[in-house]
C-alpha positions in Angstrom: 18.2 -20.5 21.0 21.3 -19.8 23.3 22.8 -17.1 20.8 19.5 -15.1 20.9 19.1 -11.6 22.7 16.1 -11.2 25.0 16.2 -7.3 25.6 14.1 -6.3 28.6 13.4 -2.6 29.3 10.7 -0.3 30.6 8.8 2.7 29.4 10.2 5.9 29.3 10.5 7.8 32.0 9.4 5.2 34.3 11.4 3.8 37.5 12.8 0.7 37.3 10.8 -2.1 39.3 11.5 -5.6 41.2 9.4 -6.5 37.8 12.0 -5.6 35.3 14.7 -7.5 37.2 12.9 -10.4 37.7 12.1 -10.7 33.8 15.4 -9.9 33.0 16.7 -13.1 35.2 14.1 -15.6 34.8 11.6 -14.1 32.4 14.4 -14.6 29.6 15.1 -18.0 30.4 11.0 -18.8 29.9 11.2 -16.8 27.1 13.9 -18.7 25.1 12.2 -21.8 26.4 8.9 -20.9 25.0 10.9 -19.9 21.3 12.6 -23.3 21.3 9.4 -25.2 21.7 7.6 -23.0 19.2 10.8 -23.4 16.4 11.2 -27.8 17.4 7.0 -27.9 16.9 7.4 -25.7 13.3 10.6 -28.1 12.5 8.5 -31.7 12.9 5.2 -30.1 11.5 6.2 -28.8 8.4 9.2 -31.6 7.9 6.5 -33.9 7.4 6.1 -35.8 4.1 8.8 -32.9 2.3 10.9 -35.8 0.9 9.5 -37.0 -2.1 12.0 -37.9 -5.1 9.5 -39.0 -7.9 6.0 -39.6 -8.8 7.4 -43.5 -8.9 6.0 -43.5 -4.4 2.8 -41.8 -5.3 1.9 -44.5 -7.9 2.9 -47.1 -5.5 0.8 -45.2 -2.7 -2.0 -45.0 -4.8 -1.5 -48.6 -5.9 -1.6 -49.8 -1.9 -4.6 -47.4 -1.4 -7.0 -48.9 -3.9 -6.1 -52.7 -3.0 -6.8 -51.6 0.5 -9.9 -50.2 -0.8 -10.7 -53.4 -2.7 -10.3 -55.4 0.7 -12.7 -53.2 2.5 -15.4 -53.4 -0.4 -15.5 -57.2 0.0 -15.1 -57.9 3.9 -18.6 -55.3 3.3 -20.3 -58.3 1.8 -21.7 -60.0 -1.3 -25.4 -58.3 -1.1 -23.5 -54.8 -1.4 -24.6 -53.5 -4.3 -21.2 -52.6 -7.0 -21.4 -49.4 -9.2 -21.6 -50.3 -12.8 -18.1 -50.0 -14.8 -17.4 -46.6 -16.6 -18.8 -47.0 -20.2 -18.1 -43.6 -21.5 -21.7 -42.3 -20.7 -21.7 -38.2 -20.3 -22.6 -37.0 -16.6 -24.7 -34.2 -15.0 -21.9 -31.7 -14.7 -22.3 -28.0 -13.2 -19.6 -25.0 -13.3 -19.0 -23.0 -10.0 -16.9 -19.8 -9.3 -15.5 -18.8 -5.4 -13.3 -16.1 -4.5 -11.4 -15.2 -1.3 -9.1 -12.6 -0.5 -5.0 -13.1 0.5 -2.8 -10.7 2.3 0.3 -11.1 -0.5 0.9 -10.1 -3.4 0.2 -12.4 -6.9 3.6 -13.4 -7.4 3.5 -14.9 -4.0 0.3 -16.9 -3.5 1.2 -18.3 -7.8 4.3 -19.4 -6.6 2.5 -21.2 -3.7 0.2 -23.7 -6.0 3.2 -24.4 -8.2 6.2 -25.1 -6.0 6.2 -28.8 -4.4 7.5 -27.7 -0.5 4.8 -25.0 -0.8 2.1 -27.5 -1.4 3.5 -30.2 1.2 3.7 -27.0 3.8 0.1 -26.5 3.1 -1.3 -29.6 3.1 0.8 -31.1 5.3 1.3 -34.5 3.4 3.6 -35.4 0.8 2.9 -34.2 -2.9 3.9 -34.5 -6.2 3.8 -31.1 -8.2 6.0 -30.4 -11.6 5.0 -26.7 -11.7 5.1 -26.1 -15.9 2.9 -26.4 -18.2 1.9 -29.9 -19.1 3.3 -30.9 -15.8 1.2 -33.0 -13.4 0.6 -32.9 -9.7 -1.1 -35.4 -7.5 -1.3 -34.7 -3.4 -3.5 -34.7 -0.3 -2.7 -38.6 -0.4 -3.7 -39.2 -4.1 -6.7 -38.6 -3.5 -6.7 -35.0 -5.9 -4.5 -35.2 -8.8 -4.6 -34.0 -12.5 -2.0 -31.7 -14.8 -1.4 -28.1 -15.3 -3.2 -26.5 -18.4 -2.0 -22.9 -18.8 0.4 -21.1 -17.0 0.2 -17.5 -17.1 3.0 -16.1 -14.6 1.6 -14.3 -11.3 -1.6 -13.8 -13.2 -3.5 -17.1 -14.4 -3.1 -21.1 -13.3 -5.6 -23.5 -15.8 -5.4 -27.2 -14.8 -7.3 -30.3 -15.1 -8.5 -31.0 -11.6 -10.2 -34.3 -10.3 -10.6 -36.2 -6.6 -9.7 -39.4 -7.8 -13.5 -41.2 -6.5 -14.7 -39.3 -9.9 -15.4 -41.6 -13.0 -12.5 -42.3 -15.0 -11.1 -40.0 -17.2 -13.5 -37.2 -16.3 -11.7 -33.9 -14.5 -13.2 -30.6 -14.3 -11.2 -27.6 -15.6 -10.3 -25.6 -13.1 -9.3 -21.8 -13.5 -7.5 -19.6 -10.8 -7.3 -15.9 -11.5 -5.2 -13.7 -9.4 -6.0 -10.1 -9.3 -3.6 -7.1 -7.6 -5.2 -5.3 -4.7 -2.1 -3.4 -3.9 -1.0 -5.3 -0.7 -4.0 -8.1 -1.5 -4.2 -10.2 -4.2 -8.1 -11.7 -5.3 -7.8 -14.8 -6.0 -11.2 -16.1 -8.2 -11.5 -19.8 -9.4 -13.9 -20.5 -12.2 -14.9 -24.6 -12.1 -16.3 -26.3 -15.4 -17.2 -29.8 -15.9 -17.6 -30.6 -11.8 -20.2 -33.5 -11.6 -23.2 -32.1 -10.1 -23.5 -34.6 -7.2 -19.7 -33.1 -5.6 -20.3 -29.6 -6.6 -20.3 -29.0 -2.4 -17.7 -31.2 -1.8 -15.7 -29.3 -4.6 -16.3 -26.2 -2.8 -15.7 -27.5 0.7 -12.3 -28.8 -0.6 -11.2 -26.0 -2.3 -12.0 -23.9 1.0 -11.0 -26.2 3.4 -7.9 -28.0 1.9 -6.4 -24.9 -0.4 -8.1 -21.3 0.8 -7.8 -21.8 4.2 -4.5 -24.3 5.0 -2.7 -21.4 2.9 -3.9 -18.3 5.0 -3.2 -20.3 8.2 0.4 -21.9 7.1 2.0 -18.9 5.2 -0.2 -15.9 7.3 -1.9 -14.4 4.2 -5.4 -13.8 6.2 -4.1 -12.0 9.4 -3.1 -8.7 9.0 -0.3 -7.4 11.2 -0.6 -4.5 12.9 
């Protein structure tokens, strides 16, 4: 912060005021100040959870997770009635589509859903995410995780998407389409196979957790002017 210029100066043609001098003296200092706090918050924000060698800690993440979950499930108590194990029997299932609008261009928001800082900027945990097709990714805690379909550079992302509460083995396919806009890219998502008792939550998620985090972390819903 010490080797940045603070530059200070008035309109044209306007005389120089008590004002000027006194931001030039101490308005600098609170300015730098300010910049410091803003770049240190950024630094331990974003720093979080962006060391992650292997999917080796997720599994044992996930692993500690579920045996916590198993804890809580019997402290509950016996008369708490258990869901049935999975026994291969089809579910109601529903498709949905959403679209939203980004201030970047394609190559830019693809790149964001395939690279594994990008997603731990975004999301702000840790996350696995081998970005090729056939890779898998697994983040917000392990609780969404699944494996890239089809890759289509800049234009077309296909993966098999599930929160991990779903019955075993059952993910939806989900499809994200990026269209150019000229300085915008449309992003549509076309959802098949979502059980028809999360189909909100699916949407919420998506909206919440992906649409939103990466408009507010990256800047690609506020246009500057």
């Amino acid at each position: 912060m010490d080797d940045l210029d603070i530059c200070v100066t008035f309109c044209k043609d306007q005389p120089s005021t008590p004002l000027t001098d006194l931001m030039r003296k101490e308005g600098v200092k609170k300015i730098r100040m300010a910049l410091g706090n803003y770049v240190k918050h950024l630094k331990t924000e974003f720093s979080q959870g962006m060391i992650l060698p292997t999917e080796k800690a997720f599994n044992k993440q996930n692993q500690e997770a579920q045996a916590k979950a198993k804890l809580d499930k019997t402290q509950i108590g016996s008369s708490t009635t258990r869901n049935p194990p999975n026994t291969g029997v089809k579910i109601p299932t529903v498709s949905l589509t959403m679209k939203d609008t980004f201030l970047t261009s394609p190559e830019e928001l693809y790149r964001v859903f395939l690279n594994q800082e990008l997603v731990q900027a975004f999301t702000h945990l840790a996350a696995f995410v081998d970005g090729c097709s056939g890779g898998k990714f697994r983040l917000l805690q392990g609780n969404v995780y699944g494996q890239f379909a089809e890759l289509i550079p800049d234009q077309k992302i296909v993966m098999k998407w599930r929160f991990s509460s779903w019955p075993d083995g059952h993910a939806a396919t989900v499809i994200l389409n990026f269209v150019n806009q000229g300085s915008e890219t449309k992003l549509i998502l076309e959802a098949r196979g979502v059980p028809s008792n999360e189909e909100e939550r699916m949407k919420e998620g998506w909206q919440r957790y992906y649409f939103d985090a990466i408009k507010q972390t990256f800047g690609y819903g506020a246009r500057l002017c």
